[in-house]
N, C-alpha and C positions, 0 to 999 in steps of 0.2 A: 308414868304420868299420863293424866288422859290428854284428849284433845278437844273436850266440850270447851267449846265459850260459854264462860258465866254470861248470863243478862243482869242489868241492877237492877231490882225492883221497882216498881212503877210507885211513885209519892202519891198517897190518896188526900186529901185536903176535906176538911171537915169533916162530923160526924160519920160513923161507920159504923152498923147492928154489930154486936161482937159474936153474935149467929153467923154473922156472914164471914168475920174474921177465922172463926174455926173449921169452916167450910161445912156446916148444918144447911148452908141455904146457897141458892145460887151468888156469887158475890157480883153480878150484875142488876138480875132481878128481882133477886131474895124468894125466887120459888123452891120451897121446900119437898112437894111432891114430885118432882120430876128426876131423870134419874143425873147427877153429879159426879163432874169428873173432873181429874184436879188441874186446878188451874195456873196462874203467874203467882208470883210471889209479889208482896204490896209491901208497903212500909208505911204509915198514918202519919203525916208530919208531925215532927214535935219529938219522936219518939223513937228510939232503936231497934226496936223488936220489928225483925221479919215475919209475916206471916204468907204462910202459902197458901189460896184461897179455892176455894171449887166454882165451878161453872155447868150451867147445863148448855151449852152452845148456844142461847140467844144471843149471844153478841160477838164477833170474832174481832179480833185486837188487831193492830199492826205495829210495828216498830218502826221507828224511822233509823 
């Protein structure tokens, strides 16, 4: 058995590019030419499907 802690996914609330859902674009600033790497996993309210999103570091997250 390993010993990673899962995180839950972060709830995104309204509209979401589904570019950014499949990780084609940055899922903060939707920049596509920059280079991308993967990110937190999301979940869209309403909805069950996880997705795992990409980032190119314009934004750094924190957890509480």
């Amino acid at each position: 058995m390993s010993d990673v802690l899962l995180l839950a996914p972060t709830i995104i609330d309204g509209r979401v590019s589904i570019v950014r859902l499949h990780g084609e674009a940055c899922f903060d600033c939707g920049a596509v030419n920059k280079t991308l790497r993967v990110g937190e996993h999301v979940v869209v309210r309403g909805s069950i499907r996880v997705w795992q999103v990409a980032t190119c570091g314009c934004r750094s997250r924190t957890t509480v």
